[in-house]
BAMIGU-174613 format. One record per residue: x, y, z of N, C-alpha, C, CB in turn; residue in three letters. Coordinates in pm, whole numbers, plus 50000, padded with zeros to 5 digits. Glycine has a CB too. Example, Ala and Ser with C-alpha at 12.3 -4.5 7.8 and 13.67 -1.06 7.14 Angstrom:
513194943150780512304955050780513204967050780511314955350905ALA512854977550708513674989450714512905000350787514084994050572SER
//
This chain:
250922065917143249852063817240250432059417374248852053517188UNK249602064817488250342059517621249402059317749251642069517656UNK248782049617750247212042817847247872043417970246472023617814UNK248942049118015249632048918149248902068918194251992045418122UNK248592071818084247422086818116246862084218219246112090818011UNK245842068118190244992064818316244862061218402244492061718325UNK246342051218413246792045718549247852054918632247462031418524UNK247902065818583248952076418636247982081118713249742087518537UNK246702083018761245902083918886245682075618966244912086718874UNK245782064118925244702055418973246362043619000243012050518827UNK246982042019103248252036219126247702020319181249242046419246UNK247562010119161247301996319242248071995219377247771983319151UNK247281993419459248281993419589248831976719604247271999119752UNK250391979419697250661968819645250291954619780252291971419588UNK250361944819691248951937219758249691922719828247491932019606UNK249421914619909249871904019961249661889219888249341904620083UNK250821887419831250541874119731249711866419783251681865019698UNK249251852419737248371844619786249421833119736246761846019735UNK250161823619824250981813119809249831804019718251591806719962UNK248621803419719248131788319682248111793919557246641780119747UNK248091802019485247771808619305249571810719290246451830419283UNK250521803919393252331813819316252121821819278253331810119197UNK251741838319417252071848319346253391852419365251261857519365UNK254171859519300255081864619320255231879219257255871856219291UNK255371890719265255001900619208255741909319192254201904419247UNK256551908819054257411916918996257961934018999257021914218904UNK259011937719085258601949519138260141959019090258141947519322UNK260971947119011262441956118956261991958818828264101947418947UNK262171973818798261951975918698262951977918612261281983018703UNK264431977018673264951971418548264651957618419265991969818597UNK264501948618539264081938018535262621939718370263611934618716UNK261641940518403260681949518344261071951618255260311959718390UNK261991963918219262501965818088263071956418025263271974318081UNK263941948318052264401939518004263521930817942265071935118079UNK262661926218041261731917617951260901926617854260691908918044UNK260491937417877259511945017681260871940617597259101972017652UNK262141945517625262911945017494263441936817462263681951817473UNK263541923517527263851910017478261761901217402264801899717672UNK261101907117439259811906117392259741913117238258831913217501UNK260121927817280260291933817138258741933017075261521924117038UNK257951939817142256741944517116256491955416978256391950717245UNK255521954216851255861963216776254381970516841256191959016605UNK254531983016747252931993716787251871988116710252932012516733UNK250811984016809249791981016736249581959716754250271988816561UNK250591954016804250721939216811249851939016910252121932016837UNK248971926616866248491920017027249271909917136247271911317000UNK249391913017255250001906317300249561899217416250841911617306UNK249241885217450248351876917547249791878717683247841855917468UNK248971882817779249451884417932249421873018012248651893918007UNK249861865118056249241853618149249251859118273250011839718155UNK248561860018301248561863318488249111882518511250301848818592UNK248451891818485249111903118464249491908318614248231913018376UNK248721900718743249581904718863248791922018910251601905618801UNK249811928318936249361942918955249661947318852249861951219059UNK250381945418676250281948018627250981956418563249701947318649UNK252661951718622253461961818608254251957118449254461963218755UNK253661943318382253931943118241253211947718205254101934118173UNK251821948718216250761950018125251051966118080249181946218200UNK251461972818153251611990118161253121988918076251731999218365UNK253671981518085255571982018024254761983317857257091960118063UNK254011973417865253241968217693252741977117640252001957917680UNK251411984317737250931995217681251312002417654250401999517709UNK252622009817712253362020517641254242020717569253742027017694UNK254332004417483254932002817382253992002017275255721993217394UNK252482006217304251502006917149251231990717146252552013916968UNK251211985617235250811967717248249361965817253251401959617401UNK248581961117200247741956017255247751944117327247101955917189UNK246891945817485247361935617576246191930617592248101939017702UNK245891916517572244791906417633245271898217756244331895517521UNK244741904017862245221895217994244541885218078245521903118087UNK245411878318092244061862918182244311864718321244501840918150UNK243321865418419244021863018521242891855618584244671874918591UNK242881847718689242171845018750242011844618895242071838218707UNK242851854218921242661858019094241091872319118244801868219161UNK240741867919190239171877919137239381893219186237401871519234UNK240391887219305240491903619398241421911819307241371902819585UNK242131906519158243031914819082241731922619003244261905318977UNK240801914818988239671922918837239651936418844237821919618835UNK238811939418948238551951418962239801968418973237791947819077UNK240571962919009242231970919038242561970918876243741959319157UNK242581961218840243091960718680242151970418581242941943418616UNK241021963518600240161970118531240151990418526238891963118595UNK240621993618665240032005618663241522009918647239002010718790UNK242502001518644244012013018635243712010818451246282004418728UNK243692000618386244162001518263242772005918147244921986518236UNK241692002818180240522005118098240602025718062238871998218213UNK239812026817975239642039917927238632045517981239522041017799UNK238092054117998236832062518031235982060717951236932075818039UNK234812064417944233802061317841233442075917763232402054217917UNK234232080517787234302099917669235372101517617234242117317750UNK236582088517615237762087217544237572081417407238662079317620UNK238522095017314238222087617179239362077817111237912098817074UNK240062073517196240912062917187241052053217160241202060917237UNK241192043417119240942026617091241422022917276242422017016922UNK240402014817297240812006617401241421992517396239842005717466UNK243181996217439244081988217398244281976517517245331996817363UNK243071975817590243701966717698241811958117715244631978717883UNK242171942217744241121931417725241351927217851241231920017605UNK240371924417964240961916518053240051903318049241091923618192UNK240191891318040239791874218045240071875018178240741860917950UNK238651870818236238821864218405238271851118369237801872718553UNK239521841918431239541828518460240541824118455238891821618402UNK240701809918455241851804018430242851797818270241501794718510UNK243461801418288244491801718140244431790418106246101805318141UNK244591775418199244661763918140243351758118088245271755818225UNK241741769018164240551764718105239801768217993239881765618176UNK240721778517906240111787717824240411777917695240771804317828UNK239451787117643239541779717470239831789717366237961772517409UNK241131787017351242081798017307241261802617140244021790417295UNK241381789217092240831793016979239191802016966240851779916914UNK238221800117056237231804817061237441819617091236521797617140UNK238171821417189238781836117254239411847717115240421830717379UNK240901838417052240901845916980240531846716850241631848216993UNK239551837416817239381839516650238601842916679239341830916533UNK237451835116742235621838816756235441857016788234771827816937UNK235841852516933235571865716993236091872516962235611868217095UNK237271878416985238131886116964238751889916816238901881817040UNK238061880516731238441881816571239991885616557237481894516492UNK240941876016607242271881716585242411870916416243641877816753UNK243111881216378243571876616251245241876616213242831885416154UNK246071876916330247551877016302247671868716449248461894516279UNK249191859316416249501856516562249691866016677250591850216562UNK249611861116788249901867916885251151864916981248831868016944UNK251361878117024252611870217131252451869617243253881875117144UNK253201864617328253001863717459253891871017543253021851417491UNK253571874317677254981880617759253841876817897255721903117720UNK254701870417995254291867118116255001864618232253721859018102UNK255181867418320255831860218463254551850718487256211872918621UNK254871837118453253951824918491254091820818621254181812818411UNK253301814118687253111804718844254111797518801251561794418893UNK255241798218933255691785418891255141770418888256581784818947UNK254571770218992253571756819035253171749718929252211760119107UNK253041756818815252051753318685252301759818535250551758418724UNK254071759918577254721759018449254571752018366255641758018448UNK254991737418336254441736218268253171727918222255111736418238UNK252331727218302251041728918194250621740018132249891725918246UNK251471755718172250671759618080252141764117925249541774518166UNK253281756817918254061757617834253211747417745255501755417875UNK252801735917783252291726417694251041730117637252161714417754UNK250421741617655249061745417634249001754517521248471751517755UNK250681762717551251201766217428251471763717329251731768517424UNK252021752317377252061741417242251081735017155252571730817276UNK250081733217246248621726617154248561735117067247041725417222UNK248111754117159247231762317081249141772217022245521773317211UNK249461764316922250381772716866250371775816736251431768816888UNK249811779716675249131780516572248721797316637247941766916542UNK248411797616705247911813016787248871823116783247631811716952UNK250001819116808251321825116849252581825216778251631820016953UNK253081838916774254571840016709255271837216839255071856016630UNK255431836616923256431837217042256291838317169257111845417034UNK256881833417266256441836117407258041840917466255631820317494UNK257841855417564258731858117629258071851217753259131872217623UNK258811846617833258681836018007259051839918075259221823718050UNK258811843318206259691842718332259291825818390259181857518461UNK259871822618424260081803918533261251808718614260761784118418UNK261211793818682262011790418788263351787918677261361776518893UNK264591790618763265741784218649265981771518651267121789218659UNK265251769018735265171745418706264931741918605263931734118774UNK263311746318558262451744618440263561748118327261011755018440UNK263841760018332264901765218226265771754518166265871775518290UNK266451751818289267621741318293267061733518189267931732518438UNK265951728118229265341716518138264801716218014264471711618190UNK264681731918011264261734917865265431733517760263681749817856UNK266841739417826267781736917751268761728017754268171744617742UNK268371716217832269211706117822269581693217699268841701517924UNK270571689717724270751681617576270531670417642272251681817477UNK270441661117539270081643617523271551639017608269981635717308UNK270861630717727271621623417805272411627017964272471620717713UNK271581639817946271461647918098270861641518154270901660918122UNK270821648318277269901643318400268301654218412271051645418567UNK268911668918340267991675518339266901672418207268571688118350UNK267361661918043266991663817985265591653017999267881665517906UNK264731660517957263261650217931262201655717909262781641518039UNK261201649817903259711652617839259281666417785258661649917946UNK259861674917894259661688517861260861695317777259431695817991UNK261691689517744263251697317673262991687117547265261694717781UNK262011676217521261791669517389260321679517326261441649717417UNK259451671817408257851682017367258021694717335256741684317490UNK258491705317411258731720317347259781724017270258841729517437UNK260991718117261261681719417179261681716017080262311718017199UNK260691706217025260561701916896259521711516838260191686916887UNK259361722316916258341731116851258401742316859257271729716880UNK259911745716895260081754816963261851761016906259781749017120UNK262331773816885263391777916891263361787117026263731783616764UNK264431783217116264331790217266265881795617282263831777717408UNK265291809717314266491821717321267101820617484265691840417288UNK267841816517535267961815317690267901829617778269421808017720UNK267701837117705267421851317781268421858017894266071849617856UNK267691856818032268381863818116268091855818284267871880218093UNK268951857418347268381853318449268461865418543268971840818493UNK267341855118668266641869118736266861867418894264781870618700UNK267281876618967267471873219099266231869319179268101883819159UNK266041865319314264971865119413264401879319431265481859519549UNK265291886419496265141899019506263821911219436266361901119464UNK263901905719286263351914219223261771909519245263951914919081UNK261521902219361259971899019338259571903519485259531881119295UNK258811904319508257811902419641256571895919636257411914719696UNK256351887019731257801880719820258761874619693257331864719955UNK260071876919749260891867519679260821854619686261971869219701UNK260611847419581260881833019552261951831019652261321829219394UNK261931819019672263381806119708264221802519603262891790019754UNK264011806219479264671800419389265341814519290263591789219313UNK266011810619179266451823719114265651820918995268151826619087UNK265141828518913264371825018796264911832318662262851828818823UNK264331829518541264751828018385263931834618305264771814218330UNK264481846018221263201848218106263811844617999262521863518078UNK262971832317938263161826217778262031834317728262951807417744UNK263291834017539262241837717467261861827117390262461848717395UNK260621821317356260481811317227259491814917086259841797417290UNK260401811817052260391811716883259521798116833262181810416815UNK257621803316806257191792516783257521783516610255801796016819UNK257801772416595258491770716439256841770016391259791753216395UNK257021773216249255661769816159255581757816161255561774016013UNK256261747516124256231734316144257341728316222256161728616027UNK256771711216247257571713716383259111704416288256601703416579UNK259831708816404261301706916369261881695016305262001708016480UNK260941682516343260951667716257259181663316242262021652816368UNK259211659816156258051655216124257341644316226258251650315994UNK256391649116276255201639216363254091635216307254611645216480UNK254361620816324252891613116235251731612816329253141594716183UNK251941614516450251041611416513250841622916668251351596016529UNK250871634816660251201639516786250741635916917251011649816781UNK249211629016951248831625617048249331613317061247671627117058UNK250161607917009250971596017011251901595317060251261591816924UNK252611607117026254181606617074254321618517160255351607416944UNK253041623317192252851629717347252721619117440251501639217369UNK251861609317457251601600117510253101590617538250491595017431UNK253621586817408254861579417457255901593417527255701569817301UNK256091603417530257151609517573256671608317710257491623417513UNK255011608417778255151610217930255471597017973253841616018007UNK255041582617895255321570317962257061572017953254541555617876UNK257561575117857259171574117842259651577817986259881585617718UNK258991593018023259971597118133259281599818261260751609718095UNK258141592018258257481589718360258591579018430255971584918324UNK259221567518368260111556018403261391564618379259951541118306UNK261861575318374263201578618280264441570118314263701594518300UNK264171563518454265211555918455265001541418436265821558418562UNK263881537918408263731520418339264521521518226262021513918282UNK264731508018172265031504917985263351512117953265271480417913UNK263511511817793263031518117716261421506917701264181520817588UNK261921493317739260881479517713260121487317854261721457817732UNK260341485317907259371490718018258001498918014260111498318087UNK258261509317979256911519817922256601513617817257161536517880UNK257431508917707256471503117627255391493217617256931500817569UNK255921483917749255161473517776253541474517783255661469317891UNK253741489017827252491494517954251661505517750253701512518190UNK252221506917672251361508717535250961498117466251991515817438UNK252321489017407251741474017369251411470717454252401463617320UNK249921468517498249281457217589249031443817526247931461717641UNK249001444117398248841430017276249871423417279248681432717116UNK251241431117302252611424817260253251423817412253631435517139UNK253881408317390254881401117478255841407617471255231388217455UNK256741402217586257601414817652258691409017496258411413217883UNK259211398617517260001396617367259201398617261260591382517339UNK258221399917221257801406517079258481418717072256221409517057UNK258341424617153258231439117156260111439017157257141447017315UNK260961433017227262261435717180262661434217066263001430417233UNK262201421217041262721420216890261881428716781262651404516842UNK261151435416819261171447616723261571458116730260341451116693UNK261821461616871263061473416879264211470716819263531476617014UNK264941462916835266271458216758266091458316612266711443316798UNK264751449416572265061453716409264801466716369264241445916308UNK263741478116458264491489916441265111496816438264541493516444UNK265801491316532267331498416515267671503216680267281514916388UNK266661499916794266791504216882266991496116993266061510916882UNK267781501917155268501490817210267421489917305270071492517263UNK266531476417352266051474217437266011481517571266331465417433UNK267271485117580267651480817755268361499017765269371461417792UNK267861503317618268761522517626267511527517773268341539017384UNK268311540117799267501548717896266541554817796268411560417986UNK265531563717842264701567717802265871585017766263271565117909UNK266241589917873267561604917820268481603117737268591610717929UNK268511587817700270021585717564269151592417460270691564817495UNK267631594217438267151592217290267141604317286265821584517242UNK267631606817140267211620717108266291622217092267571626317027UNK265611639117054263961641716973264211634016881263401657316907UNK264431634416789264751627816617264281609316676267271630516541UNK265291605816752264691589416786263411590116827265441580816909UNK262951595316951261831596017018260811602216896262041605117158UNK261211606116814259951607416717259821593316631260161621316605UNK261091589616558260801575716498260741565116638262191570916376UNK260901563516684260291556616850258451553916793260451574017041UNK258051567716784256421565216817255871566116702255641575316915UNK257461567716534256191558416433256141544316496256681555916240UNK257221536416524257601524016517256121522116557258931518416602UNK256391524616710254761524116818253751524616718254391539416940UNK253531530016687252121536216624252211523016519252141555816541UNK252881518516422252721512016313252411496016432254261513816185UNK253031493616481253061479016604251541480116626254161481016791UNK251131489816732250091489516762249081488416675250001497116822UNK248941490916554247971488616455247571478116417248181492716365UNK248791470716447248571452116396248591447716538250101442216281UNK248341449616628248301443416803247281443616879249141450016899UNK247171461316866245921464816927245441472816919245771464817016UNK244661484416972243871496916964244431504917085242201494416972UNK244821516816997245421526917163244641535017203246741537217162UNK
//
């Protein structure tokens, strides 16, 4: 099957980003290829679009037999999208392309794809995301992951950096603990300025991630030790007593050391010495303290 039949008339002209939405608009098609085959789309998979742009993945997908559900929420894209990728209404074809107008971080994934859309297998992802709003929407992934076998990414290579940094960097924190503990991430490829219009200022990254069925160490509490990972590196350079101070509100600043120590942990460590593995027993400790202190 190959839905590029219908956009082979009907060409999107190409259009002037809008800085306040980070557009940037993907126009190497080597580039392009690279990302379907590090995506690795099978015939017949659904695959969620974030932001399809003019749409030069959404067409890479379709003519890999993808089914593509795309979000976008720029309004002046609807109509251009709609009429390059939709079918005619005397086509006896399955119509392999969904477009969602709105915003990605407002949708209710689960309503979208179980309710509506009755998907009954994970889905994957393939997107050139805003950078502006990386990651909230990596973390959004993470809530609704249960949805998803995998996300291919384009980002900035900062974010990257940080996705793959180890314990005790400067790059490592909140976001290289939170997704990686839920996450196996392929470092992919990196991508010049060039290949966009306008070109970014920066050079950017396509990761692939590998969502785990369960996550990589056991979490007793996830809205818990979401919560302690942003106080952790909200301070990343206080001691570790610091953010905690600001969860135990019941417990004195020495209560609270001398129970780090009999856990095993150093008052006065940075918040980047801890590994995931600590920072997860970190927020049983938390979690068990707070139960006898106070209410979080």
């Amino acid at each position: 099957m190959n839905l590029t039949s219908n956009s082979a008339s009907f060409k999107i002209s190409p259009r002037k980003a809008k800085k306040r939405l980070g557009q940037h608009f993907l126009r190497d098609k080597g580039v392009i290829a690279k990302i379907i085959d590090l995506a690795a789309p099978a015939a017949g998979e659904t695959v969620l679009e974030i932001g399809p742009g003019e749409g030069v993945l959404t067409e890479a997908l379709l003519a890999r037999d993808a089914h593509v559900i795309a979000v976008e929420t720029d309004k002046d894209l609807w109509q251009p999208l709609t009429e390059r990728f939709s079918l005619p209404p005397d086509s006896e074809r399955p119509v392999n392309f969904h477009l969602e107008k709105g915003d990605f971080l407002k949708l209710d994934l689960d309503k979208l794809f179980l309710q509506d859309l009755q998907l009954s297998t994970p889905v994957a992802v393939v997107a050139n995301i805003p950078y502006q709003i990386t990651t909230p929407i990596l973390f959004r992934l993470i809530k609704y992951r249960h949805l998803f076998s995998r996300a291919i990414l384009m980002m900035q290579e900062e974010v990257a950096v940080r996705l793959l940094a180890a314990p005790g960097g400067r790059d490592y924190g909140r976001l290289t603990v939170g997704v990686g503990t839920h996450c196996d991430i392929n470092p992919g490829f990196k991508v010049a300025p060039g290949s966009f219009s306008p070109p970014p200022k920066v050079w950017s990254r396509v990761l692939r991630f590998e969502f785990l069925a369960q996550p990589r160490y056991k979490i007793t509490d996830q809205a818990l030790f979401d919560r302690l990972l942003l106080a952790l590196f909200s301070q990343r350079r206080k001691q570790i007593i610091n953010p905690l101070k600001g969860i135990l509100t019941n417990l004195k600043r020495d209560e609270i050391c001398e129970k780090l120590v009999a856990a095993g942990f150093a008052p006065d460590a940075r918040p980047a010495t801890l590994t995931p593995e600590e920072m997860i027993r970190l927020a049983d400790c938390v979690g068990q303290w707070a139960k006898k202190s106070c209410k979080l």
